[in-house]
Structures are given as structure tokens and as C-alpha cells.
C-alpha positions as CSV (number, residue, x, y, z in Angstrom):
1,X,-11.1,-16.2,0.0
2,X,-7.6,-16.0,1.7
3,X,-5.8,-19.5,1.5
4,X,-2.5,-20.0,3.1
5,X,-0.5,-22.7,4.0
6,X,-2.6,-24.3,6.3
7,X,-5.9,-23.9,4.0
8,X,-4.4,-26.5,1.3
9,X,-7.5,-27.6,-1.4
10,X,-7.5,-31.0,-0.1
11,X,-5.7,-33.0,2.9
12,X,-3.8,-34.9,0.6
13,X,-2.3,-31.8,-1.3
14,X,-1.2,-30.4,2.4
15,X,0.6,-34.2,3.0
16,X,2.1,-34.6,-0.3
17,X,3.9,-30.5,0.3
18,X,4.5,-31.2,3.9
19,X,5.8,-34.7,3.6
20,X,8.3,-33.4,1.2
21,X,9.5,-30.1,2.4
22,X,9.2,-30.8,6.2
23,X,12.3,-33.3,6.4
24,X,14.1,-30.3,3.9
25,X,13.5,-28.0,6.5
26,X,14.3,-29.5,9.7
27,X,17.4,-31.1,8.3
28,X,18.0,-26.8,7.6
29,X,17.3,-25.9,11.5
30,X,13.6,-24.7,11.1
31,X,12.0,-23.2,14.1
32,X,8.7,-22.4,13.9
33,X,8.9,-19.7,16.4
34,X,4.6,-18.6,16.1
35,X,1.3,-19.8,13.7
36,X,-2.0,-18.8,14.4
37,X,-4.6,-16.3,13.6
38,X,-3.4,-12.5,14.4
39,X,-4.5,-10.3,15.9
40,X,-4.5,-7.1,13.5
41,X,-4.1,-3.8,15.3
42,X,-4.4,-1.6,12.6
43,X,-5.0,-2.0,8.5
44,X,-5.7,-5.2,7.2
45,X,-3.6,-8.5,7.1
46,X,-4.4,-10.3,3.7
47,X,-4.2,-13.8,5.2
48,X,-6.0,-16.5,7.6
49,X,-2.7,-17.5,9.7
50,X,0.7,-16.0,9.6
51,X,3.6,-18.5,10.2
52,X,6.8,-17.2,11.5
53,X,10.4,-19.3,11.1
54,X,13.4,-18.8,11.9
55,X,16.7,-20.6,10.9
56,X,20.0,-20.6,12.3
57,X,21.4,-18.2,10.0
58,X,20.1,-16.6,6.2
59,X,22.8,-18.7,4.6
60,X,21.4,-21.8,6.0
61,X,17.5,-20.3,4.9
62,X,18.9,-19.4,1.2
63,X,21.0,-22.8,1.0
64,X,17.4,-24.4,2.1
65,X,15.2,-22.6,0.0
66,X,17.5,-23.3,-3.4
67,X,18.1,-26.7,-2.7
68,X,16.8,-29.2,-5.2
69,X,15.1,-31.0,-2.3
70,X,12.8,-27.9,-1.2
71,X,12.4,-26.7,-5.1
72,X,10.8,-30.1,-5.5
73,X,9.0,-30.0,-2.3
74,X,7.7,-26.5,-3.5
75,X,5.9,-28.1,-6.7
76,X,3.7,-29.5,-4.4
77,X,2.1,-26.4,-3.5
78,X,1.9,-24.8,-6.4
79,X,-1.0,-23.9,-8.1
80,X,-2.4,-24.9,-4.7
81,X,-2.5,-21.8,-2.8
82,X,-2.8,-18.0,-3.0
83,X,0.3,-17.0,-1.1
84,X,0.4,-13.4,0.1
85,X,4.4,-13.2,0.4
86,X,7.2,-15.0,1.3
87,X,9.8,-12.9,3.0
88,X,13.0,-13.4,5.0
89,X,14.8,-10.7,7.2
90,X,18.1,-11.3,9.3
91,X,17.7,-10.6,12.4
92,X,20.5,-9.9,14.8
């Protein structure tokens, strides 16, 4: 049983983490640039869904991502999902 972000326990679990850490993360300059179900070409992908984001720079992710808003938001998931990883890369 894979569980991801969009596989919360309950609705109301997946409101309470999203109704907290979505205005965090748009007032940071989310994009979500993809979310779905891949489509895995070779090995095996350990998830449902994959979300990709992007922000407007990795400062602005890390200054997000430490903020007392989003660490608050993130209590709200916990203990809710099995996350895989969480990883950022800069991008050029």
C-alpha cells in the first residue's frame, strides 16, 4: 500500500494539511508544473502519483520549507502518510 499526498487517510486529514500549507506555498511562488500517475519506463516507482514543483528560486523553496508557517502545516501530515522522498534540485 503506496500512500502519497493525494491518498490522505481521510478527506478531512487532506483539508486540514492543505488548508494550512497551501496559502504557505503560494505566498512562496509554488508551481505545480505536473501530478498524475507515471508512466514507468523502466524499474519500479514506489508511489501512486508523483507531484512535481517548482519555485522561483531554492532560497525561496528552503525559506518556505523552514518557515514556522509550513513546519506547522507539515504536522498535519504527519503520521498520515508513507512518503517515499522529498527532494529538491536547482535547476538552471
Amino acid at each position: 500500500d503506496h500512500r502519497d499526498l493525494h491518498s490522505f487517510p481521510t478527506r478531512r486529514s487532506s483539508d486540514l494539511y492543505r488548508g494550512k500549507a497551501g496559502p504557505v506555498a503560494r505566498a512562496a511562488g509554488i508551481t505545480i508544473v505536473a501530478r498524475g500517475v507515471p508512466t514507468v519506463l523502466e524499474g519500479e516507482w514506489p508511489s501512486e502519483t508523483v507531484t512535481i514543483e517548482q519555485f522561483t528560486s531554492m532560497d525561496a523553496l528552503l525559506e518556505f520549507w523552514h518557515s514556522d508557517e509550513y513546519q506547522a502545516a507539515k504536522k498535519y501530515r504527519e503520521g498520515q502518510l508513507d512518503l517515499n522522498f522529498i527532494v529538491a534540485i536547482e535547476g538552471n
